[in-house]
MIGU-838630 format. One line per 4 residues: number of its first residue (from 1); their letters; for each residue x, y, z of C-alpha. Coordinates in Angstrom, 3 decimals, decimal comma, m for minus. Layout:
// MIGU-838630
NUM) a) X Y Z | ...
***
This chain:
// MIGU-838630
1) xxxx) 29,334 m24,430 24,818 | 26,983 m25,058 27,404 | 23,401 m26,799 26,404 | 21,665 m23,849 27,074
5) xxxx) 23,600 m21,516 25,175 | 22,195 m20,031 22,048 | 25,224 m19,726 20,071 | 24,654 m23,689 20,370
9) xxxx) 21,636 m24,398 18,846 | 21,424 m26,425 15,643 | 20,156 m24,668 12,760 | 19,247 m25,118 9,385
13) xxxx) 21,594 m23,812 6,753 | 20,340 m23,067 3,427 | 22,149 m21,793 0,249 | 21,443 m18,213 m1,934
17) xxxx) 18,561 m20,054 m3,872 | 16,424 m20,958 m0,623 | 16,663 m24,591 m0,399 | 17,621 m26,285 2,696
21) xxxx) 21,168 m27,598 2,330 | 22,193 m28,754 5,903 | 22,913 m27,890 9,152 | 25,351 m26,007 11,494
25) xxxx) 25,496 m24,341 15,165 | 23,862 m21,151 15,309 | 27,139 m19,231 16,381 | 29,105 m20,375 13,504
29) xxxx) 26,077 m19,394 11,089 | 26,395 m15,889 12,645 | 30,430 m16,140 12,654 | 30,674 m17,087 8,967
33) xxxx) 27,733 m15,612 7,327 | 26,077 m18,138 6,105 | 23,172 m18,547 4,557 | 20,239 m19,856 7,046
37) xxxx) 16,632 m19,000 7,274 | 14,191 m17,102 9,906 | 10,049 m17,264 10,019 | 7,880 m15,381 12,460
41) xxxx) 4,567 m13,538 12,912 | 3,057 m10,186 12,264 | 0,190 m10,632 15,237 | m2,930 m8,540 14,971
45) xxxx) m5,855 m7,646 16,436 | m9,040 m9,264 15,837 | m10,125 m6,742 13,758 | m6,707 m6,097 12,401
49) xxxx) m6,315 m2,378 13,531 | m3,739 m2,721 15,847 | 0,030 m5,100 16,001 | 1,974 m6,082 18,859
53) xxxx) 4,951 m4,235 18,725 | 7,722 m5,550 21,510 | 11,205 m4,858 22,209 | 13,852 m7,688 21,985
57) xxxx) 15,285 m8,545 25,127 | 19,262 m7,531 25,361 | 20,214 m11,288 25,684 | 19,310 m12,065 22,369
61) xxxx) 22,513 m12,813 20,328 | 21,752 m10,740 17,033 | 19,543 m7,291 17,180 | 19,215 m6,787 21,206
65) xxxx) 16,790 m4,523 22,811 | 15,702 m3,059 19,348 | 11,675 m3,240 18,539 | 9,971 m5,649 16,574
69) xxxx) 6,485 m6,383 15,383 | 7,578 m9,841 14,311 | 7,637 m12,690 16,729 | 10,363 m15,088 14,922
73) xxxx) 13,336 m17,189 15,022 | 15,565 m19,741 12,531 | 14,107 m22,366 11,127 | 15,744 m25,903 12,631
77) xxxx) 16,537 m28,502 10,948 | 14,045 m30,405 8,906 | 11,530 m27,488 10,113 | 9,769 m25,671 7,962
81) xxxx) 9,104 m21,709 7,913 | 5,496 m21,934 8,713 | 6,094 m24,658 11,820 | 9,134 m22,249 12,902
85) xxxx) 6,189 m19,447 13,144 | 4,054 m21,481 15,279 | 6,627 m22,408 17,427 | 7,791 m19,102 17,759
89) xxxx) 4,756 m17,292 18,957 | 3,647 m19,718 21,242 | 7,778 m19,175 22,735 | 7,351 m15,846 22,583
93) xxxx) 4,292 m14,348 22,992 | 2,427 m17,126 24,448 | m0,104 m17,691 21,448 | m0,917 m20,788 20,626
97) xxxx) m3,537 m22,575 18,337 | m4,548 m19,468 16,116 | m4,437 m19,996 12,234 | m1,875 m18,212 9,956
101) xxxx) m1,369 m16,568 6,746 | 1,582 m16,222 4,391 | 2,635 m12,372 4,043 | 6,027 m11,921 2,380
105) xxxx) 9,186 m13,461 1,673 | 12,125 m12,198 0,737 | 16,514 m12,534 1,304 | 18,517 m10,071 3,063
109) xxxx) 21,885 m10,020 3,053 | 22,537 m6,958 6,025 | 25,913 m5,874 5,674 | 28,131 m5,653 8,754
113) xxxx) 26,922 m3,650 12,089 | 26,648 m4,112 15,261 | 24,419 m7,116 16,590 | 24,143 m8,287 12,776
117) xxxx) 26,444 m11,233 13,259 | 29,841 m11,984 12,101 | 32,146 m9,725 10,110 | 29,864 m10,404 7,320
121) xxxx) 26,830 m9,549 8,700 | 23,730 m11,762 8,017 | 22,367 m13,756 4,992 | 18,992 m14,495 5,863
125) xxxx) 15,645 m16,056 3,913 | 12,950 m14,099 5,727 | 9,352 m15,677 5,570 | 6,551 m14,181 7,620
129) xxxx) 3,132 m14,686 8,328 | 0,040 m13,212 10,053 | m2,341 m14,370 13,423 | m5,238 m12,471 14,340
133) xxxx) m5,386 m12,450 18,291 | m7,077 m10,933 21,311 | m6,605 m13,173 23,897 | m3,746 m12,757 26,396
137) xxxx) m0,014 m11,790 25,507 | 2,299 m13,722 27,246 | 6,370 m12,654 27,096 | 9,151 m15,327 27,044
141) xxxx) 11,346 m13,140 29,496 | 15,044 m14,046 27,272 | 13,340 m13,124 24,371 | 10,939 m9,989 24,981
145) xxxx) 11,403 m7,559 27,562 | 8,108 m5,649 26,781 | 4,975 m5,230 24,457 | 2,090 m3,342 23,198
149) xxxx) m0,327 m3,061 21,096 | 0,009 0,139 18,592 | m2,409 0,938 16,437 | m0,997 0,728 12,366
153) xxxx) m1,233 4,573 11,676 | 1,091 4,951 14,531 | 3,669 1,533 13,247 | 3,939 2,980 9,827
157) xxxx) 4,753 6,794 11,411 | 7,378 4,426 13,419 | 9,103 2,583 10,507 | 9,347 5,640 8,286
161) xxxx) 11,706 7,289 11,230 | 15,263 5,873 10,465 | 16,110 6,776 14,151 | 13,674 4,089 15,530
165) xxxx) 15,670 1,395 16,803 | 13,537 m1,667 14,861 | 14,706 m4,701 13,895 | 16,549 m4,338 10,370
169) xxxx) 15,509 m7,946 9,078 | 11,512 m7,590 10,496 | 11,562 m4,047 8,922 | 12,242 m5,976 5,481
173) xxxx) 9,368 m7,841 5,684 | 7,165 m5,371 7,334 | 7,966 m2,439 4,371 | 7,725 m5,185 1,960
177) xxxx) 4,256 m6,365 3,000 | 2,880 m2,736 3,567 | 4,278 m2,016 0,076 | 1,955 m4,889 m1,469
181) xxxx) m1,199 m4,836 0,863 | m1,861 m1,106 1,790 | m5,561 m1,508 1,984 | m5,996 m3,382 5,552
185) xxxx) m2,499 m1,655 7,135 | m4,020 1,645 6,089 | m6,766 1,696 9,121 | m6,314 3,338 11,979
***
């Protein structure tokens, strides 16, 4: 596999409990179904009234071109969830240097589908956290192919539509957390 090629990357692997166990290529993760773990973040506005929503970009190996709210990826090895997030929004989105906060956890095992990995499907430990933002949005053009802002009132109109092509993994989280903190993602 060439250097560049995603289905390359080392990854850690983890096992059902959530503990970091070793590591293994990210295409045989997929292949095989085994248990690894993702962390991204939910970024708001300043005043937290609004999320940047984005669409995956079709290269991405698992869930292309569907929407997401969560800017994520695995966790490598020896990483943690909460450095994974910061690495991944400054990949993705171009934010760098803002403060987080924990949301949710939680495993998800999806089944198989399309773009959901191996025959298997995925087995995933989700973690996600939050970033309040509004400075400048800048896309990683392999990962993102667009972005918005969208004001909550119009997400959670969004995520209760089964039709909406979102992320299945990032719409764990995302019903999870609204589930548990309705207060702040009730604004409009």
């Amino acid at each position: 596999m060439p250097a560049d090629d995603p289905a390359a990357e080392l990854i850690a692997l983890y096992d059902a409990a959530g503990h970091q166990v070793g590591v293994a290529v990210r295409g045989e993760v997929y292949a095989r179904s085994l248990w690894h773990a993702s962390a991204g973040v939910v970024l708001r506005s300043g005043d937290g009234a609004r999320v940047y929503v984005h669409r995956r970009s079709e290269a991405k190996l698992v869930m292309p071109g569907m929407h997401d709210c969560i800017a994520g990826g695995v966790v490598g090895p020896g990483e943690t969830p909460e450095a994974t997030a910061v690495r991944e929004l400054g990949e993705e989105l171009g934010v760098r240097d803002v403060p987080l906060t924990p949301l949710v956890s939680a495993s998800w095992e999806s089944g198989p589908g399309p773009g959901l990995g191996g025959p298997d499907g995925l087995r995933t430990h989700l973690f996600a956290f939050e970033a309040r933002w509004d400075g400048p949005v800048v896309h990683q053009p392999s990962e993102v192919s667009a972005g918005w802002w969208m004001p909550l009132s119009e997400l959670r109109a969004r995520l209760a539509d089964p039709g909406w092509p979102f992320a299945p993994d990032s719409r764990v989280l995302v019903e999870t957390w609204l589930g548990r903190r309705a207060g702040p993602w009730v604004r409009s």
